[in-house]
N, C-alpha and C positions, 0 to 999 in steps of 0.2 A: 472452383474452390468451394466447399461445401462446408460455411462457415455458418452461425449464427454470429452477431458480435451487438454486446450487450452495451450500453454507454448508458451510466449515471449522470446523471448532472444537477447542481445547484447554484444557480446566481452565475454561470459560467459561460453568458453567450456567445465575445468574442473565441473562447478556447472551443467553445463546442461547434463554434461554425466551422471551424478550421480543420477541427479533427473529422468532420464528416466530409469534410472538402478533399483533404489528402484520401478515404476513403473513396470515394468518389473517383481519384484520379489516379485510381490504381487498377480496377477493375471495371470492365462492363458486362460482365456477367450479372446477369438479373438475379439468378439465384443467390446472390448475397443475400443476406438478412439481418439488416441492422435496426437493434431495437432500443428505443431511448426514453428511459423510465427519468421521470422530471420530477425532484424531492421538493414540488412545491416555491419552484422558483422566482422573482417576482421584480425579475431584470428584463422582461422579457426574451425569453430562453424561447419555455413552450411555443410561444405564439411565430418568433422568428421559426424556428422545426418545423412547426405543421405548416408557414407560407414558402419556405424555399426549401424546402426538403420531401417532397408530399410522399414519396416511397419510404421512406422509414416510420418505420409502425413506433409512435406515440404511447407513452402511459403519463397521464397527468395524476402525479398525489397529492393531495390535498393538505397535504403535512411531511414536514420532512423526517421519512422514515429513517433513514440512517443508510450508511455505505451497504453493508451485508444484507437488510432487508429489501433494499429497491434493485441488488443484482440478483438477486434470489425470483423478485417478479419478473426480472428479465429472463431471466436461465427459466422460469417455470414455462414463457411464451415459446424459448428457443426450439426449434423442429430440426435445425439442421446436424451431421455427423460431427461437425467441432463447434465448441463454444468459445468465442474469445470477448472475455470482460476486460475493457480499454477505458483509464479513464477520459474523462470529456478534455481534457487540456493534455492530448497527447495527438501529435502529428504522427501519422504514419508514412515511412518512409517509403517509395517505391520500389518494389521487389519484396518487400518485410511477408506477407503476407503468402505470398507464392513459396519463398521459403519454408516457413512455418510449415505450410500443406506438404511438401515434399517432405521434413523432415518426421513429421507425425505420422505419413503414408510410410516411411520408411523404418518407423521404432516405435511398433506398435505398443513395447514396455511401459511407453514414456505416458503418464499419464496428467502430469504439469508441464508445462514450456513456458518460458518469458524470456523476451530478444532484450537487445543488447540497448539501455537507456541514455538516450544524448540529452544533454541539455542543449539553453535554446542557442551557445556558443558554438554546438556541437562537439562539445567536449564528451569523454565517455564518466558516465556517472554511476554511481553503487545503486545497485538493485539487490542485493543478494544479500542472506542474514547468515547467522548461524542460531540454533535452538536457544534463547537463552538459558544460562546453568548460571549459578554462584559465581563461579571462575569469572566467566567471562563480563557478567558485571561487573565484579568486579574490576575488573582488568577497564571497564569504561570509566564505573565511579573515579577510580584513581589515576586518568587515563594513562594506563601504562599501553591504552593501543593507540594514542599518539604519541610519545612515546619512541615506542617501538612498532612502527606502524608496518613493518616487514616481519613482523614473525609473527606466524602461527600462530606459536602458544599464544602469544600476549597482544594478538591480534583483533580479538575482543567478538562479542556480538556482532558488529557492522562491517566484519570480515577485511578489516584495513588492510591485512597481508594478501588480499587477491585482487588482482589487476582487471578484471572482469574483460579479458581480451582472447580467452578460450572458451571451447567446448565445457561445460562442467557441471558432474552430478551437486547437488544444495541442499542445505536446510528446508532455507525458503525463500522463494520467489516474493519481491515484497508485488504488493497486490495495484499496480498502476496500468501492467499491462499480463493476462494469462491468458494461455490458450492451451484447452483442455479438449477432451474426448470423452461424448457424451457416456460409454459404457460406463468410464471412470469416474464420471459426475453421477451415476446412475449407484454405483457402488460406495463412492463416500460421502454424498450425501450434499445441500448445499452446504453455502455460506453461513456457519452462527451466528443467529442474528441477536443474540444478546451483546455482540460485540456491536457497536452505535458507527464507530467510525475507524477505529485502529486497531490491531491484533488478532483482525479478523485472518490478514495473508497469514500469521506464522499459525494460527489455528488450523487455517483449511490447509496446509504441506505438513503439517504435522500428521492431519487423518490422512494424507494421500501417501505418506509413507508406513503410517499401520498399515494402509490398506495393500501394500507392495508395490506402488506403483512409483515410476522414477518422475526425480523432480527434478528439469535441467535447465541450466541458464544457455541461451542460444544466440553467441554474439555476431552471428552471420546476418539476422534477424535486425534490424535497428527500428526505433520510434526514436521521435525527441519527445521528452516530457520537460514541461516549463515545470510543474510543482507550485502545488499551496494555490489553486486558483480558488478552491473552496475554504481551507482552512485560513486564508488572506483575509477573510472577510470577519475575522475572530480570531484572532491568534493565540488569544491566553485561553480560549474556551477551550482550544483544540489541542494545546500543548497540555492541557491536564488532560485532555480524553485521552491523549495518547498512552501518559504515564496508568491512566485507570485502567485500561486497554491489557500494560503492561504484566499488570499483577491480577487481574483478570486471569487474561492465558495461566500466569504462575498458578494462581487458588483452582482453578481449572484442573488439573496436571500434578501437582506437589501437595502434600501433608504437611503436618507438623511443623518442627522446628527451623525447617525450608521455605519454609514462609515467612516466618516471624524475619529470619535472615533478610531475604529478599526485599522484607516493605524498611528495614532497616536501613539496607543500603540506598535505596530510590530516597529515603529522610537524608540521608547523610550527602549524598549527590546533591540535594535541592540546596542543602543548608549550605554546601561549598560553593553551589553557585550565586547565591544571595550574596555571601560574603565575598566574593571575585567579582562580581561585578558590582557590589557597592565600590570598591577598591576602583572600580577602574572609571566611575562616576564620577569620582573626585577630580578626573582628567576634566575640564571645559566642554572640549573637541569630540568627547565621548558620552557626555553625558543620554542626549537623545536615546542611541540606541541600547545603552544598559540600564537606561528606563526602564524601558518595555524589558528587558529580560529579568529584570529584578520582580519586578509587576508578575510575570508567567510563574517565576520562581516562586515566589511568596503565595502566590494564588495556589500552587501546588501543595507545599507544606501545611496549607489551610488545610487539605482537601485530604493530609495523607495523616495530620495528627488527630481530624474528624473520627477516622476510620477504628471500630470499636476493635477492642484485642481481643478477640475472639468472634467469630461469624455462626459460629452455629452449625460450621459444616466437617 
């Protein structure tokens, strides 16, 4: 299997022991290449890597770059025909990987791939987006995709009307686990590293479909991903990088009065959820955890009434 496979990691030792251990005991072909760029970790990550892992080629940063720029110094190391970016808190599952290679040998079109994501229940969980448009936030802000979480139309961004249990061309592959072909990384270019931590996945399958190449969800493929083992360690920090992430992509992509719309609706989402979870505050039993989401909420609306009415661009 003629992989390179990139792993980021921050503050993530138990998850990234694990995730090299499942690689590990999938393959013993030497020609792996697994490369693991460290954002400045300081759980003792690096130091576990380099004593029990001594074949995997090390990058220690002395700052934590962000998601997009420390895969970007991994994919610049990578020498081998496919590149797969895995994060550190994802177990690989036996076969995943042999898969992957047979079906990239076999559709050479396909120029994104991501298998199919269990949680740590092993239950099957959403990896899959759709572009964001107006609509379909909307169809979030108001959740009419839970709701109506079986149709289409009203299905939303987070694609709640797909069961993620087929074969299927996508928007976008969200960015936990990809496995790419260097021609195609060669042609669209890396990771934007103006994005810090989120929006990076729906940026890079949006240039992979300018660039004509198929983006497919491959559920024959499985990882488990636990989630949040970086973002756990800050949760309001990271729940606004996501929303900035958000409208990022959007100012990226859209003009005009598609914008003003967009950061409109992201205000109006925070402000319902301020006021739903003070509501549910009230409860005793419930207070603890609508703490913390009132706290993410509000930190948001700081961060989005900050933002000047006009940018300059």
């Amino acid at each position: 299997m003629d992989f390179s496979i990139v792993i980021v990691t921050w503050n993530g030792r138990t998850f990234v022991a694990e995730c090299l251990q499942s690689l590990a005991a999938q393959t013993e072909d030497a020609s792996l290449e697994i490369i693991v760029v460290d954002n400045a970790s300081t759980d003792g990550t690096p130091e576990m890597i380099a004593r029990d892992y001594p074949s995997v080629r090390l990058v220690r940063n002395h700052e934590n770059l962000g998601f997009a720029k420390a895969n970007n110094i991994g994919i610049g190391i990578a020498s081998r025909r496919y590149v797969l970016l895995v994060n550190s808190d994802v177990n690989v599952l036996p076969g995943c990987l042999a898969k992957i290679h047979a079906f990239l040998e076999e559709h050479p079109s396909v120029g994104l791939l991501g298998p199919q994501m269990l949680g740590h229940d092993r239950e099957v969980r959403r990896s899959c987006m759709r572009f964001p448009t107006l609509w379909n936030t909307f169809c979030r802000v108001s959740a009419l995709d839970r709701v109506l979480p079986g149709s289409r139309l009203f299905g939303g961004m987070l694609m709640r009307d797909f069961s993620h249990d087929r074969l299927q061309d996508v928007d976008v592959l969200n960015g936990w686990f990809w496995a790419t072909r260097f021609e195609a990384l060669r042609q669209v270019g890396p990771l934007d590293e103006r994005f810090f931590f989120y929006g990076e996945d729906v940026d890079w399958c949006y240039r992979f479909h300018l660039a004509g190449w198929g983006v497919v969800f491959y559920p024959a493929a499985q990882a488990i991903h636990y989630g949040g083992s970086s973002s756990a360690n800050a949760p309001t920090r990271f729940y606004v990088e996501r929303h900035k992430a958000n409208l990022q992509f959007w100012r990226k992509y859209h003009r005009g009065h598609g914008r003003i719309a967009f950061t409109a609706m992201m205000l109006l989402n925070e402000c319902l959820r301020t006021v739903g979870y003070a509501a549910v505050w009230l409860l005793p039993s419930q207070r603890k955890g609508a703490e913390h989401k009132i706290e993410r909420s509000v930190a948001c609306l700081q961060w989005l009434v900050s933002l000047p009415l006009c940018d300059g661009e």
